[in-house]
N, CA, C and O atoms as CSV, one atom per row, in Angstrom:
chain,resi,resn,atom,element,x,y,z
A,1,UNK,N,N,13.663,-3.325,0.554
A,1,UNK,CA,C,12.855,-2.129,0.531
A,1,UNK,C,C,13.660,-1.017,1.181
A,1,UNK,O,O,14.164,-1.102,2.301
A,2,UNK,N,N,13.733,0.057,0.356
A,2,UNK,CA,C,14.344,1.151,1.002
A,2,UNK,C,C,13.538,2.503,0.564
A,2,UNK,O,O,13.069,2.503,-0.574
A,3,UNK,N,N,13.336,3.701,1.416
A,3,UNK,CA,C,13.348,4.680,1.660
A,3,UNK,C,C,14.400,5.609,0.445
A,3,UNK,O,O,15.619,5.778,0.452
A,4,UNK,N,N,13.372,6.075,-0.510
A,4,UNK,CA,C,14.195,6.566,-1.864
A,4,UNK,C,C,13.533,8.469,-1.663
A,4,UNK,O,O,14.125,9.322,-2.323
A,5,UNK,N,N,12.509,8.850,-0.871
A,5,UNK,CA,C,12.357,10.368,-0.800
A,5,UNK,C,C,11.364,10.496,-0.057
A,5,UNK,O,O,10.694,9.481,0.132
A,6,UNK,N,N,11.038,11.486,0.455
A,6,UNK,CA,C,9.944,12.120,1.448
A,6,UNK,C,C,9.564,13.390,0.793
A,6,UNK,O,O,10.460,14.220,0.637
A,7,UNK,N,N,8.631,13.604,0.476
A,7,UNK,CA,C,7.904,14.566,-0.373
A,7,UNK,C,C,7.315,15.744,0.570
A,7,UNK,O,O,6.914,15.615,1.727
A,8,UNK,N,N,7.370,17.154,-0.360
A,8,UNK,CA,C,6.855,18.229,0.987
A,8,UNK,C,C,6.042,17.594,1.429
A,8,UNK,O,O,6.154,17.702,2.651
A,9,UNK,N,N,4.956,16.730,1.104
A,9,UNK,CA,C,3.327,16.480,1.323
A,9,UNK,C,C,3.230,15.524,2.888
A,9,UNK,O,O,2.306,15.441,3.697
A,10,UNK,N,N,4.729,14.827,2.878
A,10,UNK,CA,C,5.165,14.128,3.884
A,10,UNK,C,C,5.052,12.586,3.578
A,10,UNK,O,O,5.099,11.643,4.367
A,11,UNK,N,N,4.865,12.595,1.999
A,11,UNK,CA,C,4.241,11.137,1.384
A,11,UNK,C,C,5.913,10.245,1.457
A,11,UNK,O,O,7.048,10.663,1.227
A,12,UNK,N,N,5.399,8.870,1.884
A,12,UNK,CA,C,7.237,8.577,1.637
A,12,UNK,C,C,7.109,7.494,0.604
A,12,UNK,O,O,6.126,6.797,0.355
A,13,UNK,N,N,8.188,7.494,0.105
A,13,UNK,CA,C,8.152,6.773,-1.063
A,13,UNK,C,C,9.449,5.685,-0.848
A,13,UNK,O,O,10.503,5.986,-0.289
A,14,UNK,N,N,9.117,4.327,-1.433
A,14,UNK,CA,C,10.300,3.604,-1.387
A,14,UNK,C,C,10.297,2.735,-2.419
A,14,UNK,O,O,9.421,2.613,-3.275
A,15,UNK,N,N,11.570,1.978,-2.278
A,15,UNK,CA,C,11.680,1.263,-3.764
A,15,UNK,C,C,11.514,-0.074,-2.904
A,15,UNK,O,O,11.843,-0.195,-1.724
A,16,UNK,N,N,11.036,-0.894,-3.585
A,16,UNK,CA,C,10.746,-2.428,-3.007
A,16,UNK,C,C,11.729,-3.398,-4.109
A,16,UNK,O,O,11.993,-3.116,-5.278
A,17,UNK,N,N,12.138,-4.541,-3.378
A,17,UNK,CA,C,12.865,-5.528,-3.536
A,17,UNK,C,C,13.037,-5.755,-5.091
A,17,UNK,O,O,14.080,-6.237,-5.532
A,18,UNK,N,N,12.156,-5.452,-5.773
A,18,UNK,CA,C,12.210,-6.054,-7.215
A,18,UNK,C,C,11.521,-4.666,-7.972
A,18,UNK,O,O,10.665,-4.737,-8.854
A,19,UNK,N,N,11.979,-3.644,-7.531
A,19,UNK,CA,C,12.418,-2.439,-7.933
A,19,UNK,C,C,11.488,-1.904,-8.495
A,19,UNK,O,O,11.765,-1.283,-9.521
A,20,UNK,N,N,9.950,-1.946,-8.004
A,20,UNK,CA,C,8.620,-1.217,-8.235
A,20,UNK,C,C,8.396,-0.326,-7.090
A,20,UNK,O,O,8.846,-0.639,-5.987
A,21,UNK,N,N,7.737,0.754,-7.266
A,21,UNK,CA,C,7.997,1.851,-6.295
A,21,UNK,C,C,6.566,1.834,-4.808
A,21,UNK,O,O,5.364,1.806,-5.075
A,22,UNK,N,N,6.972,1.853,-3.753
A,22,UNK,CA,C,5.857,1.648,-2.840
A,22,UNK,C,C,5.473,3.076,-2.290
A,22,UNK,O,O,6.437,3.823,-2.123
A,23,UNK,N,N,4.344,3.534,-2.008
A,23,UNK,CA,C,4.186,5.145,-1.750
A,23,UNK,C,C,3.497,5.042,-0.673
A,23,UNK,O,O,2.849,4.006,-0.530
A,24,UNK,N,N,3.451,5.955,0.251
A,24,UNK,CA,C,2.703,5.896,1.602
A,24,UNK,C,C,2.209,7.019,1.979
A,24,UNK,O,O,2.908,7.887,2.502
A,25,UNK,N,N,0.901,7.153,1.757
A,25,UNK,CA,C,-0.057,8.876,1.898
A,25,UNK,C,C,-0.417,8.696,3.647
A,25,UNK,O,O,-1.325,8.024,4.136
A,26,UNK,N,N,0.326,9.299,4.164
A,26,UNK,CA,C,-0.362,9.334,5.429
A,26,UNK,C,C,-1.497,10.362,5.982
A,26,UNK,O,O,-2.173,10.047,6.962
A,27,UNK,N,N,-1.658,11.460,5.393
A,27,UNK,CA,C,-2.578,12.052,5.472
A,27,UNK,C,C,-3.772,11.438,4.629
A,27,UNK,O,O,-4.808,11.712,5.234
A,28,UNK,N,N,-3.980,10.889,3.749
A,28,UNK,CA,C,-5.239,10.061,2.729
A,28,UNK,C,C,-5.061,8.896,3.654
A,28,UNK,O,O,-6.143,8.801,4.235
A,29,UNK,N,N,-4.234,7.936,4.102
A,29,UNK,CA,C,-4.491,6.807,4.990
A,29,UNK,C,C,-4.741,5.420,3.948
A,29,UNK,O,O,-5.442,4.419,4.094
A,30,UNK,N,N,-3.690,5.934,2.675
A,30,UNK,CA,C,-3.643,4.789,1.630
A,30,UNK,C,C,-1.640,4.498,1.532
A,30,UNK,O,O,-0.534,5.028,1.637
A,31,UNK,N,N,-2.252,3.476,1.304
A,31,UNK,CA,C,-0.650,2.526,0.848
A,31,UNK,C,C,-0.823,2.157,-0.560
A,31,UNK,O,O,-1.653,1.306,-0.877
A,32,UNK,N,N,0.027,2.842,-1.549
A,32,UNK,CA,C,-0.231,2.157,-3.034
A,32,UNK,C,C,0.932,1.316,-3.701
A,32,UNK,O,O,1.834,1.288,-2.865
A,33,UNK,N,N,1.271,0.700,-4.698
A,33,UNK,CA,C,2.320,0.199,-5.086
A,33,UNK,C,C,1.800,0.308,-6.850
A,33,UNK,O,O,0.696,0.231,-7.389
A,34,UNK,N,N,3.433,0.558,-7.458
A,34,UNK,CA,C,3.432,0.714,-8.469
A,34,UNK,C,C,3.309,-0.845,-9.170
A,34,UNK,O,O,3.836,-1.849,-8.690
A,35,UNK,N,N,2.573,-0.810,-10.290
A,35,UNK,CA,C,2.751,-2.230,-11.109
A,35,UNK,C,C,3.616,-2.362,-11.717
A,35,UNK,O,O,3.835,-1.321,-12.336
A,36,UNK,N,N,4.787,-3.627,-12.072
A,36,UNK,CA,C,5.821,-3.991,-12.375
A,36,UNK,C,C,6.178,-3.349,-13.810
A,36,UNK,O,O,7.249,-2.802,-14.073
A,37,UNK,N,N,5.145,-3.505,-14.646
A,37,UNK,CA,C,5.058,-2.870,-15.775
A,37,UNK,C,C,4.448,-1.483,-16.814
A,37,UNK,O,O,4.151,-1.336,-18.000
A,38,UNK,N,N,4.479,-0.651,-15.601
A,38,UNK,CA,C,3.450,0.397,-16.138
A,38,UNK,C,C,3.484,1.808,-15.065
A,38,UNK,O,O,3.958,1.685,-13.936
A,39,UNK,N,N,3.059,2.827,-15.438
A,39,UNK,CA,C,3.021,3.999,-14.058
A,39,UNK,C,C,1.641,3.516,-13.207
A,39,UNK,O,O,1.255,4.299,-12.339
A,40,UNK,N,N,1.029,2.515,-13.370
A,40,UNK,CA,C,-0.370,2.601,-12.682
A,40,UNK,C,C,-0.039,2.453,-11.228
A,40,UNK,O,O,1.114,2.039,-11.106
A,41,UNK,N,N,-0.592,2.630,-10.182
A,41,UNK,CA,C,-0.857,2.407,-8.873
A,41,UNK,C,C,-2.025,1.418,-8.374
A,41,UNK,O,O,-3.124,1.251,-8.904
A,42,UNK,N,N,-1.542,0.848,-7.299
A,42,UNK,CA,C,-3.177,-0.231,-6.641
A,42,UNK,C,C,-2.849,-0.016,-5.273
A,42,UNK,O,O,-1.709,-0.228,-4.861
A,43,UNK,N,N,-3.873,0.437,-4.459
A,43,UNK,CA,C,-3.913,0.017,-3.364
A,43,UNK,C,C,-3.881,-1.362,-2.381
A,43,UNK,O,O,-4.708,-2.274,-2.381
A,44,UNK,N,N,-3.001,-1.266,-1.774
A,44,UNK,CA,C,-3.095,-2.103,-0.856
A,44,UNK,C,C,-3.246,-2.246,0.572
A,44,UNK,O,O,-2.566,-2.890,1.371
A,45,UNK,N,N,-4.433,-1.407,0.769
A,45,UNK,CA,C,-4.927,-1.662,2.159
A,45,UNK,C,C,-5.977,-3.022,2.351
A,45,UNK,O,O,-5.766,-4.072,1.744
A,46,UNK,N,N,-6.784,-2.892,3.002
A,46,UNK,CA,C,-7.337,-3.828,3.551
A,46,UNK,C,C,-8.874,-3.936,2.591
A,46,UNK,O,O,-9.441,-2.849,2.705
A,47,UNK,N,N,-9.338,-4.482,2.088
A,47,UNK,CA,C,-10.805,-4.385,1.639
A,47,UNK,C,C,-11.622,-5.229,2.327
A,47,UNK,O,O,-11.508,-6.399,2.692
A,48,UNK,N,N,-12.915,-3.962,2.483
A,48,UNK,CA,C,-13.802,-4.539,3.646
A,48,UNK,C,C,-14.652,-4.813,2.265
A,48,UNK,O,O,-14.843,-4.162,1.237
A,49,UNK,N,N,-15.101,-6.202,2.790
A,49,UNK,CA,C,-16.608,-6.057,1.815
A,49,UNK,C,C,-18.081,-6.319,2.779
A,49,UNK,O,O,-18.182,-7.225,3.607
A,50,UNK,N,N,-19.006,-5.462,2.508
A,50,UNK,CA,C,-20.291,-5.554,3.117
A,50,UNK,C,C,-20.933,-6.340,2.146
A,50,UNK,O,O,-20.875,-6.368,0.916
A,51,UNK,N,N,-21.521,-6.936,2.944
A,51,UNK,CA,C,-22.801,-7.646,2.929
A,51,UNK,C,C,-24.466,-7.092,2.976
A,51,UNK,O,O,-24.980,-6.628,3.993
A,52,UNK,N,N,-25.100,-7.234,1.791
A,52,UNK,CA,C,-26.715,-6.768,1.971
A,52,UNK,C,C,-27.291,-7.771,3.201
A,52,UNK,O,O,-26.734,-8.709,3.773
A,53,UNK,N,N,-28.524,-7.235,3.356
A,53,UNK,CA,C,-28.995,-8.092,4.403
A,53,UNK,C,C,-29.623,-9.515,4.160
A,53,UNK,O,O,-29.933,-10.245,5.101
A,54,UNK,N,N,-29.726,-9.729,3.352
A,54,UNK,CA,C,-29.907,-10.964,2.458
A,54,UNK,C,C,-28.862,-11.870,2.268
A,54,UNK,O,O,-28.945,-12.959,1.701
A,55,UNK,N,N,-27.655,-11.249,2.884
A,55,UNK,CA,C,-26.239,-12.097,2.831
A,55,UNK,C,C,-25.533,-12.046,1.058
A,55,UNK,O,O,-24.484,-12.537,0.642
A,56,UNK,N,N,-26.727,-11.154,0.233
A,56,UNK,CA,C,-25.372,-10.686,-1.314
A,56,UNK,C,C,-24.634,-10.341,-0.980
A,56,UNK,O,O,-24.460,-10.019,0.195
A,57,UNK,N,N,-23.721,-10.237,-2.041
A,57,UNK,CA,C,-22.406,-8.761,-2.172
A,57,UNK,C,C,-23.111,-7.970,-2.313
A,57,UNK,O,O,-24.117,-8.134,-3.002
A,58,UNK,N,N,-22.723,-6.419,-1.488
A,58,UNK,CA,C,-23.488,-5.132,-1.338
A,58,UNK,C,C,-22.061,-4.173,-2.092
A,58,UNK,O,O,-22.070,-3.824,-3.272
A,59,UNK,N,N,-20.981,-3.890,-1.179
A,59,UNK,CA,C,-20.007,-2.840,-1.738
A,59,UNK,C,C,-19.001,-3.373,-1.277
A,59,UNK,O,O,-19.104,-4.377,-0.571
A,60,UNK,N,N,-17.687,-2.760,-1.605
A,60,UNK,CA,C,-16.457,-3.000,-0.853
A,60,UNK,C,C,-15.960,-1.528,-1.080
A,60,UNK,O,O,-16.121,-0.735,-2.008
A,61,UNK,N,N,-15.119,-1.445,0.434
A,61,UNK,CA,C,-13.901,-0.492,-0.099
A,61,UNK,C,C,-12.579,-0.641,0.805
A,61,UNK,O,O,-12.352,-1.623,1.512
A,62,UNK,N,N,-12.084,0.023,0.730
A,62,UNK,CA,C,-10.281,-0.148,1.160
A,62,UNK,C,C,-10.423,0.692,2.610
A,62,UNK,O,O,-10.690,1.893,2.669
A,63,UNK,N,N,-10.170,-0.253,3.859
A,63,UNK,CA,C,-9.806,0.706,4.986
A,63,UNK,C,C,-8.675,1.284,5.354
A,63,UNK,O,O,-7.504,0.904,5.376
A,64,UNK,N,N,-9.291,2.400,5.679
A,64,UNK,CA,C,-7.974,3.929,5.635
A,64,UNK,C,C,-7.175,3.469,6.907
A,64,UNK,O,O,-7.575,3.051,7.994
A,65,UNK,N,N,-6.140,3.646,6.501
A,65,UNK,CA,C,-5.173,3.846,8.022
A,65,UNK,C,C,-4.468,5.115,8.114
A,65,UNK,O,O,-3.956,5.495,7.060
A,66,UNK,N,N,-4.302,5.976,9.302
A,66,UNK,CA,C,-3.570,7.141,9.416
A,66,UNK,C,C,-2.222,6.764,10.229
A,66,UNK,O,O,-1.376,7.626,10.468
A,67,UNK,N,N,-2.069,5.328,10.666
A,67,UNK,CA,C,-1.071,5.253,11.473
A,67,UNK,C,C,-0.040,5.107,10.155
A,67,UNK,O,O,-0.305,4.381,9.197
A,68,UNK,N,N,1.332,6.017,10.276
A,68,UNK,CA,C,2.284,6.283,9.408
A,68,UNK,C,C,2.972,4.489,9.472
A,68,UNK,O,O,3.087,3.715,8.522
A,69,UNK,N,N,3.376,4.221,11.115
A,69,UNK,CA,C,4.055,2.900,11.389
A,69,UNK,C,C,3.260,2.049,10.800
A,69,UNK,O,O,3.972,1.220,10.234
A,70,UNK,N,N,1.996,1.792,10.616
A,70,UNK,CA,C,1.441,0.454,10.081
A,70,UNK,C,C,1.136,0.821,8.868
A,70,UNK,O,O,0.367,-0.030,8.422
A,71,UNK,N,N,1.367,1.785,7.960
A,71,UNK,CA,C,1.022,2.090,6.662
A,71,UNK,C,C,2.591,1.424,5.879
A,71,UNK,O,O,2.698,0.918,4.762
A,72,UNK,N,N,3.744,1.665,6.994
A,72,UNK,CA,C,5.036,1.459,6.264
A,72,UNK,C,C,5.126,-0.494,6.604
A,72,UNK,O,O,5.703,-1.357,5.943
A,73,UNK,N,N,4.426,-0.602,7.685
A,73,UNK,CA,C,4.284,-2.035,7.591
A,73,UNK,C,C,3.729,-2.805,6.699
A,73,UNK,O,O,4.213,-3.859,6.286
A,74,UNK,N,N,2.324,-2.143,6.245
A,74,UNK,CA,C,2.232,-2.729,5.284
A,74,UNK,C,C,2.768,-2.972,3.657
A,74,UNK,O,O,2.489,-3.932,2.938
A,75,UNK,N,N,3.489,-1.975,3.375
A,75,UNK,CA,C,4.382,-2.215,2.371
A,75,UNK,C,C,5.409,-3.239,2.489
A,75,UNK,O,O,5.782,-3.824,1.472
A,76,UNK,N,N,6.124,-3.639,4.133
A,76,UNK,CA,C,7.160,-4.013,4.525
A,76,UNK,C,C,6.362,-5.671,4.028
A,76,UNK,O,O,7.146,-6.493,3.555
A,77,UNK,N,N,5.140,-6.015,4.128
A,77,UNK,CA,C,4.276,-7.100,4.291
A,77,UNK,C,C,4.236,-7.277,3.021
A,77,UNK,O,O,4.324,-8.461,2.697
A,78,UNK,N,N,4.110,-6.356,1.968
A,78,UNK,CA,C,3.895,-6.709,0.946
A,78,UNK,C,C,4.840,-7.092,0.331
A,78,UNK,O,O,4.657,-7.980,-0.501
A,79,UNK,N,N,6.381,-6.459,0.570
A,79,UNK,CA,C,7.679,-6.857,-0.401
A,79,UNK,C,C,7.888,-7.998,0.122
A,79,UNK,O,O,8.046,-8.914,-0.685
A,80,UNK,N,N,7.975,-8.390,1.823
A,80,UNK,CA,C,8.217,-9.778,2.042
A,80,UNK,C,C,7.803,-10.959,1.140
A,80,UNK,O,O,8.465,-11.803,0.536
A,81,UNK,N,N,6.261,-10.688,1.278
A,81,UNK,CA,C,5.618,-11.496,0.417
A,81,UNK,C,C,5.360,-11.627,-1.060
A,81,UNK,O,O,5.035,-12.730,-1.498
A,82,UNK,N,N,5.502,-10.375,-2.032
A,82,UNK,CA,C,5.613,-10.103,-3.095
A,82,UNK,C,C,6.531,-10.279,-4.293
A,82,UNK,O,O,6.509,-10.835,-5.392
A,83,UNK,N,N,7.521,-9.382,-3.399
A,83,UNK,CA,C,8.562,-8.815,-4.168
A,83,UNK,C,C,10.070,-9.700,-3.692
A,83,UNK,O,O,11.168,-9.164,-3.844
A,84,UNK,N,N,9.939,-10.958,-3.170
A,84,UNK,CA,C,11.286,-10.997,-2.721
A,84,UNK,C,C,12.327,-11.018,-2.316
A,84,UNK,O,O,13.414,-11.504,-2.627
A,85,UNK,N,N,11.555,-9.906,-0.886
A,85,UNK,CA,C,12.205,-9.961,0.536
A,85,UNK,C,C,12.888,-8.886,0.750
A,85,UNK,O,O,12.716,-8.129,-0.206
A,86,UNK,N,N,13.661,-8.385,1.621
A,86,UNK,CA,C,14.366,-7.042,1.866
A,86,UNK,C,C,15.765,-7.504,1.306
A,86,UNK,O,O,16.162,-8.663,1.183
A,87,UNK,N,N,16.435,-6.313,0.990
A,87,UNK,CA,C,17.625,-6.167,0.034
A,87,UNK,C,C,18.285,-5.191,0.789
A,87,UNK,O,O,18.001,-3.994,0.782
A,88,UNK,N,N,19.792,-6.100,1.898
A,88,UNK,CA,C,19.999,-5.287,3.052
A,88,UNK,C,C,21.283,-4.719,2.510
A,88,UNK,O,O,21.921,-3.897,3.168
């Protein structure tokens, strides 16, 4: 995983191990990654899912992080595990 641009917006962008692109919005407090085959994006933060009080599925959504260091960690988490490992 490497560090390929920093955008005015301050978004950083990197290329991961098996050469799909990882993006990091620190002001939105999302981590996305490109799919191997396509321009689409998915988040990969954390999904909370709530519970109704009845113990159903109620909603889920993705928790925001603003910390820049654990937003780039989690990409670092994801190529480890994903993509293949770091490419030094």
């Amino acid at each position: 995983m490497k560090l390929i641009k920093i955008s005015k917006a301050g978004n950083l962008y990197f290329q991961m191990s098996d050469s799909r692109t990882g993006i990091v919005y620190p002001d939105s407090g999302y981590a996305r990654i490109s799919t191997k085959y396509g321009r689409n994006l998915y988040q990969i933060n954390t999904k909370v899912i709530v519970k109704t009080g009845d113990g159903n599925y109620g909603f889920s959504y993705r928790r925001k992080e603003y910390n820049t260091i654990k937003l780039v960690g989690m990409l670092l988490r994801f190529d480890l595990k994903n993509c293949g490992g770091l490419q030094l």
